[in-house]
N, C-alpha and C positions, 0 to 999 in steps of 0.2 A: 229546309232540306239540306241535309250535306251528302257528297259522295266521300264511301270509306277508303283510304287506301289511295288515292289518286294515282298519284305516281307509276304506283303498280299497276295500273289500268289500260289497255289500249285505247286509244284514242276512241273507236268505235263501242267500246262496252261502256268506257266512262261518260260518253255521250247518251246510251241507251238510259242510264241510270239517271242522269241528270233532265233525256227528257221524260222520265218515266214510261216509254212504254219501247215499242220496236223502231229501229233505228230506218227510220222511212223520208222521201222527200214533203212527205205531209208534215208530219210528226219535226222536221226540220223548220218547214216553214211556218207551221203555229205559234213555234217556240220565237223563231227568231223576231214575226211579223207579230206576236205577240209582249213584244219587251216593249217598255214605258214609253213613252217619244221624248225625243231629246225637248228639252226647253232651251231654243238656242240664244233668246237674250240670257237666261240668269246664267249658260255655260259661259257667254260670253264677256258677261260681269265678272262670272267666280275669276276668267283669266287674268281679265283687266285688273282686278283687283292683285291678284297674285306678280302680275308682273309692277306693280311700284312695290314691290317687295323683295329684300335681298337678309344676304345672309351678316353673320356678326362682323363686325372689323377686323376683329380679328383673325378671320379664318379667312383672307383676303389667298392669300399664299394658298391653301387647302383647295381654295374654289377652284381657282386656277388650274393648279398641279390634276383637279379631277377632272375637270373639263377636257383635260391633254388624254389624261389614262383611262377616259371612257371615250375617246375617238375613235373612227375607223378612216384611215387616210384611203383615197378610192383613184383610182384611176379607170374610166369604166368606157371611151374611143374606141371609135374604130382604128385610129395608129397608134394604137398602142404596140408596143415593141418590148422586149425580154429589158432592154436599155433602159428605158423607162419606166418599170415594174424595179429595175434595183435601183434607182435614182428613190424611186417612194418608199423602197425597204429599207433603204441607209438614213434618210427622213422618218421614218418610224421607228426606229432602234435610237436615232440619236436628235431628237429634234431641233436640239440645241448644242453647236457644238462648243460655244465659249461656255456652256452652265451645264456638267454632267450630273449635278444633282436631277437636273428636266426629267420628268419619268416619262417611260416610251407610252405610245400610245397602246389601243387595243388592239386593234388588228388594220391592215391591209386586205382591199377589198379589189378584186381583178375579175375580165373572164377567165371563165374555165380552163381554157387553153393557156394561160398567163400563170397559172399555182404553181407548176412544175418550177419556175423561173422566181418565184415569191419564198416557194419554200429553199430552194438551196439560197436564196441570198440572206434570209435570216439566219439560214445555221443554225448556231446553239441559241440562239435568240428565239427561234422557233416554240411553240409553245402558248400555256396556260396566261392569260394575259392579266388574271387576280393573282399571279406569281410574279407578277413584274415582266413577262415575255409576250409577242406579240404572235396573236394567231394570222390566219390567211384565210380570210371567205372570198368566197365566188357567187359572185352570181348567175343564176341559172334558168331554167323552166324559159326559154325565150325570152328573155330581162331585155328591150323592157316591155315589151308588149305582150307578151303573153301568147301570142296567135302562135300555135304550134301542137302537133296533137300530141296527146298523152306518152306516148310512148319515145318520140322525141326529148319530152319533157324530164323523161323518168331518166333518158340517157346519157343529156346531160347533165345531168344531177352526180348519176352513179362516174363518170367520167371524173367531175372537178373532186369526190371525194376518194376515188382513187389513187388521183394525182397529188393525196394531201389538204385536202379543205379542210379544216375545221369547221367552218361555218357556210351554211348556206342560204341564199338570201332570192327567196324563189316569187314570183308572182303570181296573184290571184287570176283567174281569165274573169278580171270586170264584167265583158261581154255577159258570159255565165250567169253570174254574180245580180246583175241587174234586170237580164232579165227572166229572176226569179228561180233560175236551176240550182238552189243550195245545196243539192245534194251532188250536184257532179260537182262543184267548186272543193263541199266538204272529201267527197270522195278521190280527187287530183291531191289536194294536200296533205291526204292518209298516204297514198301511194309515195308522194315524193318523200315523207318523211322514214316512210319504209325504207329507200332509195339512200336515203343520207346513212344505212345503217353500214357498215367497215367490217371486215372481214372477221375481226376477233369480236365481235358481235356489240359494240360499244356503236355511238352514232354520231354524225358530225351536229351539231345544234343547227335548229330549222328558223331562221328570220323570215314570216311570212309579209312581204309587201302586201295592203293593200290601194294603193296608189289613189289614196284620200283624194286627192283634185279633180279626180275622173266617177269617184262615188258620188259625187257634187251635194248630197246631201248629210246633216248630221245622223239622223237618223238610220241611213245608209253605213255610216262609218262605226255605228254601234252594233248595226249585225254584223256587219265583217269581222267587224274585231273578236264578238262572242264564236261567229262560224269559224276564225280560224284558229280561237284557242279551243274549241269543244272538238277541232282536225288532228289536235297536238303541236301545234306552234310553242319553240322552245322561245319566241320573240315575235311583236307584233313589231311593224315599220310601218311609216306613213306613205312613204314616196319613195320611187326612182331614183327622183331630183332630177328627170328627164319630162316633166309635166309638170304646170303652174298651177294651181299654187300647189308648193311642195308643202313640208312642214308649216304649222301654224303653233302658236300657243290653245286655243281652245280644241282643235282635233288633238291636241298632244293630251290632253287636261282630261278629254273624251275619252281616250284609250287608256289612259293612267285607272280611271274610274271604272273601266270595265277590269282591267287587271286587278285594280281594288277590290273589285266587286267578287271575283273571280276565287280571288284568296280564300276572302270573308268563308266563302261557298262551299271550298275543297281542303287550303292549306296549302297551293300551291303555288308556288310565285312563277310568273311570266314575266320577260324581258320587257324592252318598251325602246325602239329605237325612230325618234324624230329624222328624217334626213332630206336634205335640200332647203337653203334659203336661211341658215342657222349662219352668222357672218361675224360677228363678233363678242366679244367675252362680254358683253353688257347684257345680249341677247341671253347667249348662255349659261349665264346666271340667273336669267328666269326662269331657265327650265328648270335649273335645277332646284329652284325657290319651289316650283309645281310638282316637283319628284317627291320633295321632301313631306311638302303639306298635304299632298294625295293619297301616295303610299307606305311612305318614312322615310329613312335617309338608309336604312338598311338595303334600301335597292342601288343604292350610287355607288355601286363597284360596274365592273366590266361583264361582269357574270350577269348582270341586271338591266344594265343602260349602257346605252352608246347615243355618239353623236354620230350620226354620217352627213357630213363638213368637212372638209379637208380646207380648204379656206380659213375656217374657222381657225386653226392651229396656229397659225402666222399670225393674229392678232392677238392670241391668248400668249405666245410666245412675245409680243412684243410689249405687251402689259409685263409679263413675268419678271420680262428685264427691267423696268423703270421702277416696280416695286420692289426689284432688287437691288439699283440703284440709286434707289430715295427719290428717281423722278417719276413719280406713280401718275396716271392720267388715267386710269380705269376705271370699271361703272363706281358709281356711290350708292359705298356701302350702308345699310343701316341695319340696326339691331330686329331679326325674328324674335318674338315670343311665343 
């Protein structure tokens, strides 16, 4: 079965169509309680396997340099201050300031109340991050917990993209989600991404967390993923990074394969952002080994993938410089086929 036209579809008709009939919480939960069950050792093989696997020698430079321009540097405290939202935006425009070849990252990630102060310190930096400039997401919907009701939810959504968001990075209500309300979960994610929509009628991109450590099952992190891309998630995310375990390689490998699956189905590509517990360029080379072999390398722009790691960046910047200095200490490389 394919759906025609995707794209053009509201989230709710192209849902109707894909599950062939009216857009019901039955008809939700057939679909979803219906999908294959995860096999968690051979997901757990496929990663293992993937991760002693890296990219050419040559493209040592390349790994790197992507790993930095698919980041999202995050500040996400309670003391946070306007100070320290432009200490992270002069770190994201310049990460490195002895190597201005260093490309900026993707975006900076703040609350809501923090964008106003994100967007004037980038300035002209501001912008399309597959252009070389960095956006500004917010996070929102009660980040991180969720508990908040709908209308809160909606408010400060429309609030952070008023303010300038580009992206929005909102959370599932677990609660919901678990036990077994897919259609208020699907139906909160239709409304926020209504919510993301900007006055000249264009919309800020929806990253829907759904906080993998807390679904505690694989199985679990396969409906979510399908329920929030069938909601219109312009991005699935794993985690917060406010709950253990955050990101993983096999949940990461799980949602790459629903995104995969997802294309296959419509033609339409979904983001995929890992975040929390991603620490150094050795790690991050796995994933990016997992992005390639899952759904191709066509997804490793900014428009596709992110890292949310802000840690991460300081040791990808400190590989960058040894293999720019001849004293290279980074992962080992070998040859994909």
């Amino acid at each position: 079965m394919t759906i025609d036209h995707p794209v053009a579809l509201a989230p709710a008709e192209r849902a109707v169509r894909l599950l062939g009939g009216d857009l019901t919480e039955k008809a939700l939960a057939l679909h979803l309680d219906g999908l294959a069950g995860v096999d968690a050792v051979g997901l757990e093989q496929r990663a293992a396997g993937l991760a002693t696997r890296s990219i050419k020698t040559s493209s040592k430079a390349w790994a790197l340099d992507t790993i930095i321009r698919t980041c999202d540097l995050t500040t996400l405290e309670g003391a946070d201050t306007p100070g320290k939202v432009r200490s992270l935006v002069a770190k994201a425009v310049t990460p490195d300031a002895t190597d201005p070849t260093t490309p900026r990252v993707a975006a900076v990630c703040v609350y809501g109340d923090m964008v106003p102060y994100a967007v004037e310190a980038l300035g002209s930096a501001h912008g399309d991050p597959d252009a070389g400039l960095v956006s500004v997401a917010a996070v929102a919907t009660a980040f991180p917990s969720g508990r908040a009701s709908l209308e809160i939810k909606l408010a400060d959504t429309r609030d952070a993209v008023a303010s300038g968001a580009d992206e929005i990075d909102m959370v599932i209500d677990r609660g919901a989600f678990l036990s077994g309300r897919y259609g208020m979960v699907f139906d909160q994610i239709v409304a926020v991404k209504e919510a993301c929509r900007r006055a000249d009628g264009t919309y800020a991109h929806l990253k829907v967390i759904l906080e993998t450590g807390e679904l505690v099952t694989y199985d679990n992190v396969k409906r979510a993923s399908w329920l929030s891309i069938l909601a219109g998630a312009d991005f699935i995310k794993t985690s917060t990074g406010k709950v253990s375990p955050a990101a993983t390689l096999p949940v990461t490998l799980l949602m790459l394969e629903v995104i995969r699956d997802w294309h296959r189905l419509t033609g339409e590509k979904v983001g995929m952002k890992p975040a929390g517990g991603i620490r150094s360029s050795k790690d991050a080379v796995r994933y990016l080994v997992t992005v390639a072999e899952t759904v191709g390398e066509e997804w490793l722009t900014p428009h596709l993938w992110r890292f949310g790691a802000s840690s991460l960046v300081n040791d990808v910047l400190l590989q960058r410089q040894k293999l720019r200095t001849g004293h290279y200490s980074g992962p080992d490389y070998v040859t994909v086929d």
